[in-house]
VODO-305238 format. One record per residue: residue in three letters; x, y, z of N, C-alpha, C, O, CB in turn. Coordinates in steps of 0.05 Angstrom, whole numbers, plus 5000, padded with zeros to 4 digits. Glycine has a CB too. Layout:
N
<lodo resn="ALA" n_X="X" n_Y="Y" n_Z="Z" ca_X="X" ca_Y="Y" ca_Z="Z" c_X="X" c_Y="Y" c_Z="Z" o_X="X" o_Y="Y" o_Z="Z" cb_X="X" cb_Y="Y" cb_Z="Z"/>
...
//
This chain:
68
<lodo resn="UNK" n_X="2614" n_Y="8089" n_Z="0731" ca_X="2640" ca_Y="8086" ca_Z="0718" c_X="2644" c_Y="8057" c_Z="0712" o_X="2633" o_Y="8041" o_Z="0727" cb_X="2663" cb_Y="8098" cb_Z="0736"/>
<lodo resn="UNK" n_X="2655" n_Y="8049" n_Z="0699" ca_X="2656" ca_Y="8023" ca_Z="0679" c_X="2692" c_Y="8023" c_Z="0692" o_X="2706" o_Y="8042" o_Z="0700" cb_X="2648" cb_Y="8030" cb_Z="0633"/>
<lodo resn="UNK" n_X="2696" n_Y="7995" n_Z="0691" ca_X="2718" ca_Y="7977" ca_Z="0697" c_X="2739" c_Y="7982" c_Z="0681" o_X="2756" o_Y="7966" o_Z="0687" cb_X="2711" cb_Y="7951" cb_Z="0695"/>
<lodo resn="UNK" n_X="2746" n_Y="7997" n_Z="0663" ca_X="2771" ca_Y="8000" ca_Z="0639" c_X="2770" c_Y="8030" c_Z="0650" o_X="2791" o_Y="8042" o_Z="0656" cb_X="2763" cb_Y="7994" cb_Z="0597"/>
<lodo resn="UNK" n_X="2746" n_Y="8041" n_Z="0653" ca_X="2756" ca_Y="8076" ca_Z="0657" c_X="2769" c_Y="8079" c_Z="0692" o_X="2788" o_Y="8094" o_Z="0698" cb_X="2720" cb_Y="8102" cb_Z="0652"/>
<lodo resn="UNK" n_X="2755" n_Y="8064" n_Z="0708" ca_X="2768" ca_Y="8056" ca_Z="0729" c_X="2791" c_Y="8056" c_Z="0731" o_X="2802" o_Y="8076" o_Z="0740" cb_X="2763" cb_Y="8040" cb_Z="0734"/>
<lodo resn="UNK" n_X="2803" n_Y="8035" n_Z="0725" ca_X="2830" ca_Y="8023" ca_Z="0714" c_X="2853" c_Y="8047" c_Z="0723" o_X="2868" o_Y="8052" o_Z="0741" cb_X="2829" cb_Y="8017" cb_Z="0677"/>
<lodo resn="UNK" n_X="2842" n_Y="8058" n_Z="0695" ca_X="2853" ca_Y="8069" ca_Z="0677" c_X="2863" c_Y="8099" c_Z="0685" o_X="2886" o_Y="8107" o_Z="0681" cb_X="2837" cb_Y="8065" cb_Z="0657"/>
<lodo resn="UNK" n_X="2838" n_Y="8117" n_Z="0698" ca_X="2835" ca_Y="8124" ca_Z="0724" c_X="2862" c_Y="8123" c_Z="0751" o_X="2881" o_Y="8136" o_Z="0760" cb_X="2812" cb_Y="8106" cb_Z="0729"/>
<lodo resn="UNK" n_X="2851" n_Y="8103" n_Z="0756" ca_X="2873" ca_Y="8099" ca_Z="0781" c_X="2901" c_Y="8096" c_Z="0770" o_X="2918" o_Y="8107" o_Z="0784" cb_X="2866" cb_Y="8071" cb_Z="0800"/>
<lodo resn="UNK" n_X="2907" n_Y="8085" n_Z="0754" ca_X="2936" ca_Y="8083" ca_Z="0735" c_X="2944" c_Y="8101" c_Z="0735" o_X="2963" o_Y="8100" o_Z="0751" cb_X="2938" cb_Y="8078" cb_Z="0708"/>
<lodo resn="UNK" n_X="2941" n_Y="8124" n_Z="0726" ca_X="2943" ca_Y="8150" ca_Z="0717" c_X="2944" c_Y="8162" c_Z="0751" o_X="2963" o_Y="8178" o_Z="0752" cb_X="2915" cb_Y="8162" cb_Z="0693"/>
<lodo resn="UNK" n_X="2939" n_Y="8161" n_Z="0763" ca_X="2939" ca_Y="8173" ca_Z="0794" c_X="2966" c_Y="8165" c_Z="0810" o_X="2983" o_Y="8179" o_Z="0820" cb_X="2911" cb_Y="8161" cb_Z="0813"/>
<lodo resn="UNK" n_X="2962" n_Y="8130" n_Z="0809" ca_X="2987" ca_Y="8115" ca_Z="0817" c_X="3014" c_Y="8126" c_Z="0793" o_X="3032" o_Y="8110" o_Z="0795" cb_X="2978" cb_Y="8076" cb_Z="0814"/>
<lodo resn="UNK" n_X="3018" n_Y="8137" n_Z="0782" ca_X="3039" ca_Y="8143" ca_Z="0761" c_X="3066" c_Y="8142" c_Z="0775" o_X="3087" o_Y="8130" o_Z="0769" cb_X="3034" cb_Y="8172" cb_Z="0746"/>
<lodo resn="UNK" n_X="3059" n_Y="8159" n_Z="0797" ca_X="3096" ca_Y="8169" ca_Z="0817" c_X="3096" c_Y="8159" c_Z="0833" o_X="3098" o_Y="8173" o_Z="0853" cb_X="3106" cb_Y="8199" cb_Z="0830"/>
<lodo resn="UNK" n_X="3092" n_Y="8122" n_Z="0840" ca_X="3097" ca_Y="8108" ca_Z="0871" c_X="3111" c_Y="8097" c_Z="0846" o_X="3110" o_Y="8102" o_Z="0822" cb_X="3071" cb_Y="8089" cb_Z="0897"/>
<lodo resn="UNK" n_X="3130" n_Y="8072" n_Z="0865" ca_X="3149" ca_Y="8060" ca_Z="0855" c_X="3139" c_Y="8038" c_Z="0833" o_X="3115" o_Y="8033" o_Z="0836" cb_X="3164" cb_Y="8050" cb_Z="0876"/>
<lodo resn="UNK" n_X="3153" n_Y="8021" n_Z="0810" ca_X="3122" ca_Y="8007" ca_Z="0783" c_X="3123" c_Y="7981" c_Z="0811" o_X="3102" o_Y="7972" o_Z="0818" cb_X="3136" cb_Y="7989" cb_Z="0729"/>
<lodo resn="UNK" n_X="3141" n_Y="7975" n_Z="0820" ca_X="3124" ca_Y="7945" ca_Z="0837" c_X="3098" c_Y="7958" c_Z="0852" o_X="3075" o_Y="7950" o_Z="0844" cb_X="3148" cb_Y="7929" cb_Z="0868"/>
<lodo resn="UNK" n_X="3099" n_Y="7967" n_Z="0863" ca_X="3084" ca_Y="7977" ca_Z="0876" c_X="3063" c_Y="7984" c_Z="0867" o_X="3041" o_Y="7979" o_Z="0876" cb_X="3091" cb_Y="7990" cb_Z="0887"/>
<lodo resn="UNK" n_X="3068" n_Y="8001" n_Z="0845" ca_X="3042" ca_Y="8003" ca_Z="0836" c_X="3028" c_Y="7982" c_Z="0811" o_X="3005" o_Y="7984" o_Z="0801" cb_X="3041" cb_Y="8032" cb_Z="0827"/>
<lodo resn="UNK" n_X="3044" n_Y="7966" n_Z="0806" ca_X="3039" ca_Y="7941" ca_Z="0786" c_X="3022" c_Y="7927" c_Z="0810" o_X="2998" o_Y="7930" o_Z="0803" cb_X="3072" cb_Y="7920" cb_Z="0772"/>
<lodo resn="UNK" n_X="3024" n_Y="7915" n_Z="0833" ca_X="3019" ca_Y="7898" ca_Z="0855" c_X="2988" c_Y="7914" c_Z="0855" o_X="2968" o_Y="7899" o_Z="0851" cb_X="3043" cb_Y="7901" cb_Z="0885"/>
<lodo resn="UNK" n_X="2984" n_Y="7944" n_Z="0860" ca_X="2958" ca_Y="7949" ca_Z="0869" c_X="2943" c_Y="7951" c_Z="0846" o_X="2920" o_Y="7950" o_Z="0853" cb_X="2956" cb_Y="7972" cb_Z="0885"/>
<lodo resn="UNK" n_X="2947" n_Y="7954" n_Z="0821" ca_X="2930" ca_Y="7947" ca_Z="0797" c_X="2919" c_Y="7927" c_Z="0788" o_X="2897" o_Y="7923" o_Z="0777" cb_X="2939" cb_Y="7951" cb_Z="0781"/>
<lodo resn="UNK" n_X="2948" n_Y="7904" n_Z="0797" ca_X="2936" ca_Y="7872" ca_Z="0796" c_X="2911" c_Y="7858" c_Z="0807" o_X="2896" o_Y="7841" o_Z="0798" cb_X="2954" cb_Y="7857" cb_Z="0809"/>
<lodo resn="UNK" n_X="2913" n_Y="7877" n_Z="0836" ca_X="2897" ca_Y="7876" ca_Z="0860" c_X="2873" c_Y="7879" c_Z="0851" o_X="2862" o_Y="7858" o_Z="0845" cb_X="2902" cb_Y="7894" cb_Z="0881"/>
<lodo resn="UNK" n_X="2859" n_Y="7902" n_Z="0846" ca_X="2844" ca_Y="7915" ca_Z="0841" c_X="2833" c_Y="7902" c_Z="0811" o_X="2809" o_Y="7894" o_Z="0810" cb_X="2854" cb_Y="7940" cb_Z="0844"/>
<lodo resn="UNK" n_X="2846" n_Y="7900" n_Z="0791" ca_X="2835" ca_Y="7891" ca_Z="0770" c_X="2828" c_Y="7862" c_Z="0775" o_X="2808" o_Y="7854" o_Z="0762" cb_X="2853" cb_Y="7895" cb_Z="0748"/>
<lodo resn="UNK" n_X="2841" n_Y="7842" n_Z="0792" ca_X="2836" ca_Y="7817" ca_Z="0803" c_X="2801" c_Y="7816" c_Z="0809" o_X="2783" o_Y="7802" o_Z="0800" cb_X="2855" cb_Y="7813" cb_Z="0831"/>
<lodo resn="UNK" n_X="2803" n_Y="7841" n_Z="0832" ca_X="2784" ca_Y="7836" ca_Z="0846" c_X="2748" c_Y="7842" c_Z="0821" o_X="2726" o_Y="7831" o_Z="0815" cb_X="2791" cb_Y="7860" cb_Z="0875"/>
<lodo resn="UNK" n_X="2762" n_Y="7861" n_Z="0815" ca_X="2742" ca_Y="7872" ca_Z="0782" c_X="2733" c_Y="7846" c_Z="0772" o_X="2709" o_Y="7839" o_Z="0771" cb_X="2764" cb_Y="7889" cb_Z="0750"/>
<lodo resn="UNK" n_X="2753" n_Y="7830" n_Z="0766" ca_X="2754" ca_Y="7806" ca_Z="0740" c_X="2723" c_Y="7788" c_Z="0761" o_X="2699" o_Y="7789" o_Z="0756" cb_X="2799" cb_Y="7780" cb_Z="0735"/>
<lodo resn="UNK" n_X="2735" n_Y="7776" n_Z="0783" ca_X="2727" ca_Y="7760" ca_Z="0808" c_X="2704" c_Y="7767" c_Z="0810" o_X="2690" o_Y="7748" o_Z="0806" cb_X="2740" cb_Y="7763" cb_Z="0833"/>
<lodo resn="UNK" n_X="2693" n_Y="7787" n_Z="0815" ca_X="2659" ca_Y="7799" ca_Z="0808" c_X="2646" c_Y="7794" c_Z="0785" o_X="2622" o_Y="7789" o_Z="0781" cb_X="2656" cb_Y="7830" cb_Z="0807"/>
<lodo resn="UNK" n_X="2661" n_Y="7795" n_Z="0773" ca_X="2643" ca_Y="7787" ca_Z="0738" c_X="2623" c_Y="7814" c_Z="0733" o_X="2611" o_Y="7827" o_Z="0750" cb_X="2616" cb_Y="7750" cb_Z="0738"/>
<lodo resn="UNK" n_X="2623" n_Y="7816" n_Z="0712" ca_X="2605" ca_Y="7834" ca_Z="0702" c_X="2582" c_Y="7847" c_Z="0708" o_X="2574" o_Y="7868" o_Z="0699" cb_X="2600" cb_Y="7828" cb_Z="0689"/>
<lodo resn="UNK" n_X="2570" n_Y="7829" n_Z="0724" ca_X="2537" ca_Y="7829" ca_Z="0732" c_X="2548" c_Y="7849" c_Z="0756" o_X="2532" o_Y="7866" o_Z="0763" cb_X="2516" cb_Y="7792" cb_Z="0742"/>
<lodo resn="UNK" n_X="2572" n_Y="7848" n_Z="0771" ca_X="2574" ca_Y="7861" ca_Z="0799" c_X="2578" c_Y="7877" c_Z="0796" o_X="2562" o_Y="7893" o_Z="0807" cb_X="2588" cb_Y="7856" cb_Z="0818"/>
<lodo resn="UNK" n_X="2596" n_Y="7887" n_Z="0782" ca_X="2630" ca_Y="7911" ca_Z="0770" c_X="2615" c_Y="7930" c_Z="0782" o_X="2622" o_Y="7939" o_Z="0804" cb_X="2641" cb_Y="7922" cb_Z="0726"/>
<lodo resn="UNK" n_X="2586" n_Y="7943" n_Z="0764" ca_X="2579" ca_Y="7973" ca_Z="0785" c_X="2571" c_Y="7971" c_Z="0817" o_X="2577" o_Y="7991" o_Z="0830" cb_X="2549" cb_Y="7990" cb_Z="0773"/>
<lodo resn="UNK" n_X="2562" n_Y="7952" n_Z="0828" ca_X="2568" ca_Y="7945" ca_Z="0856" c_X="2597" c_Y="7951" c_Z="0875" o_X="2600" o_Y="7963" o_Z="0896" cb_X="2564" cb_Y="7918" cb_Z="0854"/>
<lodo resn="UNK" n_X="2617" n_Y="7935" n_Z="0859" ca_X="2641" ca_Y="7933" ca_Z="0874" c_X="2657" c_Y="7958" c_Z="0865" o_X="2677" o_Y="7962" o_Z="0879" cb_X="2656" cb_Y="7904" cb_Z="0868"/>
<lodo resn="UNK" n_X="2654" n_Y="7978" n_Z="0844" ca_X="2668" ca_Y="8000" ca_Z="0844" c_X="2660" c_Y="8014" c_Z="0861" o_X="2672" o_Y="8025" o_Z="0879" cb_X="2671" cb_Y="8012" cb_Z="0824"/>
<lodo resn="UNK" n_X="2624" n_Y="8014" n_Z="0854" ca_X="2607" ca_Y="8031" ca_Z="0882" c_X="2625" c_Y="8035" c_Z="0907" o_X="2636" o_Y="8056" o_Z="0912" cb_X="2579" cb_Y="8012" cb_Z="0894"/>
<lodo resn="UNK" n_X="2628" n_Y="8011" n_Z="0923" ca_X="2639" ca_Y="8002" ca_Z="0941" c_X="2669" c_Y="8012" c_Z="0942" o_X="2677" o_Y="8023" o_Z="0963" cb_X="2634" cb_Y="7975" cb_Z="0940"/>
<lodo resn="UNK" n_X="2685" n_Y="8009" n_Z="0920" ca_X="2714" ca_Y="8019" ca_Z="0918" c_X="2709" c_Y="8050" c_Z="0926" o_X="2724" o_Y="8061" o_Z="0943" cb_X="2729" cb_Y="8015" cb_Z="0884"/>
<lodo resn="UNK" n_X="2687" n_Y="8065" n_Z="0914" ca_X="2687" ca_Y="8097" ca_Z="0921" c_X="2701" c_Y="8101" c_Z="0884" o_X="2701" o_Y="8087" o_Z="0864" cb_X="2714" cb_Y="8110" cb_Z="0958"/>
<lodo resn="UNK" n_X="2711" n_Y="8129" n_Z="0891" ca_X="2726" ca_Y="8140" ca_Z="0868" c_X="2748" c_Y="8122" c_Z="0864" o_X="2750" o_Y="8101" o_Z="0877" cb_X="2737" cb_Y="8169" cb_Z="0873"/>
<lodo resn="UNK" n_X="2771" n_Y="8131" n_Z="0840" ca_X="2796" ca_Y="8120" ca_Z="0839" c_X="2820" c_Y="8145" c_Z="0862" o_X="2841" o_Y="8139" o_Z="0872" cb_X="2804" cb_Y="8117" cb_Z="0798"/>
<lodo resn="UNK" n_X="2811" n_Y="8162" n_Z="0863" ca_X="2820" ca_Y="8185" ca_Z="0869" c_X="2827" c_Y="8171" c_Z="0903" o_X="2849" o_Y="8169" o_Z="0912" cb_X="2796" cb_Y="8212" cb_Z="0861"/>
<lodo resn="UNK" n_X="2796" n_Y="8161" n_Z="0922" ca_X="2801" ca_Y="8153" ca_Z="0939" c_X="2818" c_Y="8131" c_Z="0945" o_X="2832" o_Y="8129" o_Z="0965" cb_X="2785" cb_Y="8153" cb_Z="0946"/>
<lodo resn="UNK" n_X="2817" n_Y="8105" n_Z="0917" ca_X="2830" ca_Y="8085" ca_Z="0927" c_X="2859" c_Y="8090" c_Z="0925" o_X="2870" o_Y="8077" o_Z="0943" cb_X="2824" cb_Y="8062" cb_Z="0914"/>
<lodo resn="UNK" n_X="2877" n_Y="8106" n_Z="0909" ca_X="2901" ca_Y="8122" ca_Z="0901" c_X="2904" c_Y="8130" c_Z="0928" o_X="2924" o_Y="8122" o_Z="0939" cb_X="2899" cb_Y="8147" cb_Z="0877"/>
<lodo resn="UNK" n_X="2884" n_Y="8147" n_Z="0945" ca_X="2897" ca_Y="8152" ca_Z="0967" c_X="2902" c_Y="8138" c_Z="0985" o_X="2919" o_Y="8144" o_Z="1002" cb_X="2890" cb_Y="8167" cb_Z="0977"/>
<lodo resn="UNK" n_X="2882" n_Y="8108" n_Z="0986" ca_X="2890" ca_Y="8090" ca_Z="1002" c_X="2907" c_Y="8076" c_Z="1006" o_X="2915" o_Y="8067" o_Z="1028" cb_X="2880" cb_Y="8080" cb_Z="1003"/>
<lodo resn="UNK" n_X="2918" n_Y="8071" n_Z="0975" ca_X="2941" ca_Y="8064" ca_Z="0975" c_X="2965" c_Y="8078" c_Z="0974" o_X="2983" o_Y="8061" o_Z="0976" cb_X="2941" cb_Y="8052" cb_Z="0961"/>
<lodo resn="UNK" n_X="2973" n_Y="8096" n_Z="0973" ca_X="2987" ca_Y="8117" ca_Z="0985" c_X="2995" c_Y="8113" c_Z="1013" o_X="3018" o_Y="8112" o_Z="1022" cb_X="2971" cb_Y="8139" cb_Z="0984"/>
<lodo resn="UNK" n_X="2967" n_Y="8109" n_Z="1028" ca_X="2968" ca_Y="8111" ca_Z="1059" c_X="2983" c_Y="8088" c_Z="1064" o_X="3000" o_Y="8088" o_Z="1082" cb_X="2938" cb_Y="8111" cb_Z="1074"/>
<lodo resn="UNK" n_X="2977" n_Y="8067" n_Z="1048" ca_X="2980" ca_Y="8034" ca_Z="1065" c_X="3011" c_Y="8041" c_Z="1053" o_X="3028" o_Y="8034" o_Z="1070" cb_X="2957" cb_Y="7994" cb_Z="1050"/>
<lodo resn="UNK" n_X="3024" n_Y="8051" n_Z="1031" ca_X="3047" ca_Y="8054" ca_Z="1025" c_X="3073" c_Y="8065" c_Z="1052" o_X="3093" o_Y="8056" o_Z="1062" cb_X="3042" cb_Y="8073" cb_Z="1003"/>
<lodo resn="UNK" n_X="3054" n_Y="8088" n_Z="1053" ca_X="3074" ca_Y="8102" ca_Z="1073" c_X="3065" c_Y="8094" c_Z="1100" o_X="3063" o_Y="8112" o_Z="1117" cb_X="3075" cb_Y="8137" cb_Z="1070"/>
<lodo resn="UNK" n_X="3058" n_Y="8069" n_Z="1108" ca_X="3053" ca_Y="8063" ca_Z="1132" c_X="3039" c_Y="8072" c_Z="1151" o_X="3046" o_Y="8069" o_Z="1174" cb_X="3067" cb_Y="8061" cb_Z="1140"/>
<lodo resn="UNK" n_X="3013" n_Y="8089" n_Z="1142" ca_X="2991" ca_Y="8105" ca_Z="1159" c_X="2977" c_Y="8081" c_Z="1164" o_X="2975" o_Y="8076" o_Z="1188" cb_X="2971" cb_Y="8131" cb_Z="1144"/>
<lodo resn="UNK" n_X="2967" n_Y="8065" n_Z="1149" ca_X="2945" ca_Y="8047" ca_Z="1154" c_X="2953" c_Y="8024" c_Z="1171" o_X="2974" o_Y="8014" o_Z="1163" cb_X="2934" cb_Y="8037" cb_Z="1128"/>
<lodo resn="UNK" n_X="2943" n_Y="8013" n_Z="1193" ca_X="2944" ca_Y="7993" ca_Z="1209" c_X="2922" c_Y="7967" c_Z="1197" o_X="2900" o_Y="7969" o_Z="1186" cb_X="2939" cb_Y="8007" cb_Z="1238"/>
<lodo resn="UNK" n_X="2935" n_Y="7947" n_Z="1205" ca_X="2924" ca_Y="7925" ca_Z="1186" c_X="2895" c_Y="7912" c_Z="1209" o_X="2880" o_Y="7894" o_Z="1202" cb_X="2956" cb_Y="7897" cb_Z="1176"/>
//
């Protein structure tokens, strides 16, 4: 999966959390995309998993399941 379908992907998942919130974890994520550069991108999504999983992660860290 390529870095725009990613995105774009998880956007569409994040739709019904609050827009800070979900503006903050797109930033994140697309930050981290940019910061790899090109040569990495299929590495570090590898690593991200699906968008499906990171949506749930952030979910989790939302509603305070996740311990830091």
């Amino acid at each position: 999966m390529k870095k725009d379908a990613f995105m774009k992907e998880l956007e569409y998942l994040l739709q019904d959390i609050p827009d800070e919130e979900k503006a903050d974890a797109i930033a994140y994520y697309r930050d981290y995309l940019e910061d790899a550069g090109d040569e990495h991108e299929a590495e570090v999504i590898s690593e991200f998993g699906s968008p499906e999983r990171v949506a749930a992660i952030i979910r989790a860290d939302l509603g305070g399941e996740l311990e830091n």
